[in-house]
N, C-alpha and C positions, 0 to 999 in steps of 0.2 A: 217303614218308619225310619226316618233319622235323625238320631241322637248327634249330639256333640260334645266331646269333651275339651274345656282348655286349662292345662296346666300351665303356671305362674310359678316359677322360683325367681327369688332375687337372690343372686349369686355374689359372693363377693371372695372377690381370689386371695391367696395367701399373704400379699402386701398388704392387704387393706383391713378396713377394721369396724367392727360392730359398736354400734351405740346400748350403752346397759339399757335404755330406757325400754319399756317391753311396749309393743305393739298393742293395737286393740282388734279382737275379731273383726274382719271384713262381714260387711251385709249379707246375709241368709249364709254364713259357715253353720255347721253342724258337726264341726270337729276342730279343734284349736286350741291352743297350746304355746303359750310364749315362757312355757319354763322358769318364772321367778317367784316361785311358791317357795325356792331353795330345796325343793329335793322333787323323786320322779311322783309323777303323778299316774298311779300304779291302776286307776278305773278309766287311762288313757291306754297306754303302753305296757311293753312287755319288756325286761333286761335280757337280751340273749346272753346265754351261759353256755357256751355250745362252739364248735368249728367257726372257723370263719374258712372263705375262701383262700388257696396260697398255702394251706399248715399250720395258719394260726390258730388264733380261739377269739372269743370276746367275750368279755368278765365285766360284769355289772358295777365291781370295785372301780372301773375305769369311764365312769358317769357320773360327772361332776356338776352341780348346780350355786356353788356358792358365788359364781361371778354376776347372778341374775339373769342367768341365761343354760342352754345346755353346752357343756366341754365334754368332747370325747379324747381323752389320752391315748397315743400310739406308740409302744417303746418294742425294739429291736435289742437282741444279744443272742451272743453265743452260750449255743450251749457246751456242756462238757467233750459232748462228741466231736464239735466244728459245725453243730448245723443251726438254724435262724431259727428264732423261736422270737415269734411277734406276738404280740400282746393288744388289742383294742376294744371297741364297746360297739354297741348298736341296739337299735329301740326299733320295734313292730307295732303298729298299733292292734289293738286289741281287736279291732273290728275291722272288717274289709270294707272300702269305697267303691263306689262304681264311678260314671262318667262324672267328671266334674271339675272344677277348678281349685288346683294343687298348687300353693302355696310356701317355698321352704327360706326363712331370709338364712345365710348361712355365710361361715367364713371358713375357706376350704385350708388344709391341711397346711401347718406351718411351724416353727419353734417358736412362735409367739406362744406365753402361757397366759395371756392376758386376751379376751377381746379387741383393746385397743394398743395393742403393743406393738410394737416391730418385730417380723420375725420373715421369715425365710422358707417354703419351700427346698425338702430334700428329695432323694431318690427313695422309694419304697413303699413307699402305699398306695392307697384311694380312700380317697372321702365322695360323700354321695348322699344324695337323697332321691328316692328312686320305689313306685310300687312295686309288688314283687307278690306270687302266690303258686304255690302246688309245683315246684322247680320251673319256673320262668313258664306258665301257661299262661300267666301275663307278667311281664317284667318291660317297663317302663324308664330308664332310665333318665332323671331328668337335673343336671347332668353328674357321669362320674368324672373325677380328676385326678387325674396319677401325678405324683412325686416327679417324675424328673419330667413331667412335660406340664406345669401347671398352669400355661396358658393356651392349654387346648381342652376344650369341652365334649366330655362324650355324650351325644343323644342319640339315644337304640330304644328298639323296642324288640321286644322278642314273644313269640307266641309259640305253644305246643301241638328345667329353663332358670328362676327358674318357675315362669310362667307356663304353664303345661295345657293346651287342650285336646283331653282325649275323646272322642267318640265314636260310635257304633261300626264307622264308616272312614272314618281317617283320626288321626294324632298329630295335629297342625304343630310345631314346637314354633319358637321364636324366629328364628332361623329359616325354617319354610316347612313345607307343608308334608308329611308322612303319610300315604295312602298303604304301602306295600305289603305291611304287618300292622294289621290293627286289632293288639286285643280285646276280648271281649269279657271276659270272668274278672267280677269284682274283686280285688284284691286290697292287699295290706300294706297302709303307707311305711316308709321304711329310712332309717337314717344312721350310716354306719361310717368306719372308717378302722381300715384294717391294713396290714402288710404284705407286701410282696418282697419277692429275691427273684425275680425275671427281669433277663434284658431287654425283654418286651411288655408288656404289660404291666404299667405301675411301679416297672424300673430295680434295678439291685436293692438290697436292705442295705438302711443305713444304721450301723450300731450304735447303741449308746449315746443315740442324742434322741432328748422325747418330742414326738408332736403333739400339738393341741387342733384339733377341729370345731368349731363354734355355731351353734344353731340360735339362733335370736327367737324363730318361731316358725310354727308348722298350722296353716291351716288347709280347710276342703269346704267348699262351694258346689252342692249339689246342682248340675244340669239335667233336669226334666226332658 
């Protein structure tokens, strides 16, 4: 039997800028979410409170909905000792997806505190919307974006767009088509944005200037 999955992000990079007005579910979604209820919709999502990748943490304080839409805050400082102490947020859905079409409108990491504001891309994080389950026995990424490189888009998959189609048999992204790693364990949609202090990966910490990362809306379109 083969399944198909296609995953759908609409991506929109750090220059650009989200419209308040909220979306409407797409045809047969079964999970969706355009965040302008003004606060988290808690029999959706989960607030991680817990590590983030890099040294940091993610704090549920740093989940914002008053713009009508989701803002994830990302702040960078030193600590007493001289070391990076990053600070962001991130949301799990409640329930794991399987094959199906993945949805995330989004505005990737920037000093804009506004949806439609001007702002700027720095060195030090990732912002992402990306499945993820059981330490990457399915991780999906669709796509992440690091800080000092923010017009390049990471699409991975790893086994143990942003239009996305996953299934049984390949992970076709926008870009071309992924046969190589294809997984297969329903997993939990995922929307983060954290820090790094790597010269590779997501770039040195930038202190003391905050970012804002913007989700418009998240939905999923089950493929039978």
């Amino acid at each position: 039997m083969r399944v198909t999955v296609l995953v759908l992000a609409t991506l929109f990079l750090a220059n650009s800028t989200l419209r308040a007005s909220g979306p409407a579910a797409p045809a047969g979604a079964t999970f969706f979410d355009n965040f302008s209820s003004g606060s988290l919709d808690t029999s959706k999502w989960i607030a991680s409170n817990w590590s983030a990748p890099g040294g940091g943490k993610f704090v549920p304080s740093y989940l914002d909905f008053s713009s009508g839409m989701l803002r994830i805050k990302l702040t960078q400082t030193y600590t007493s000792t001289g070391a990076i102490s990053s600070v962001g947020g991130e949301l799990q859905s409640r329930k794991t997806l399987g094959f199906g079409i993945y949805e995330w409108v989004m505005r990737a990491s920037s000093t804009s505190s506004t949806p439609t504001g001007f702002g700027v891309a720095v060195s030090g994080q990732i912002s992402s919307g990306f499945v993820f389950v059981n330490n990457s026995q399915t991780e999906i990424d669709t796509p992440e974006i690091e800080g000092q490189n923010p017009g390049t888009l990471w699409w991975t998959t790893w086994a143990g767009l942003t239009r996305k189609q996953w299934t049984s048999t390949q992970a076709p992204f926008v870009v071309s088509t992924h046969t190589g790693v294809v997984p297969q364990t329903p997993a939990f949609a995922m929307i983060n944005h954290w820090g790094t202090n790597s010269r590779g990966w997501g770039g040195l910490a930038t202190t003391n200037i905050t970012r804002y990362m913007f989700v418009r809306s998240f939905s999923f379109v089950p493929i039978q």
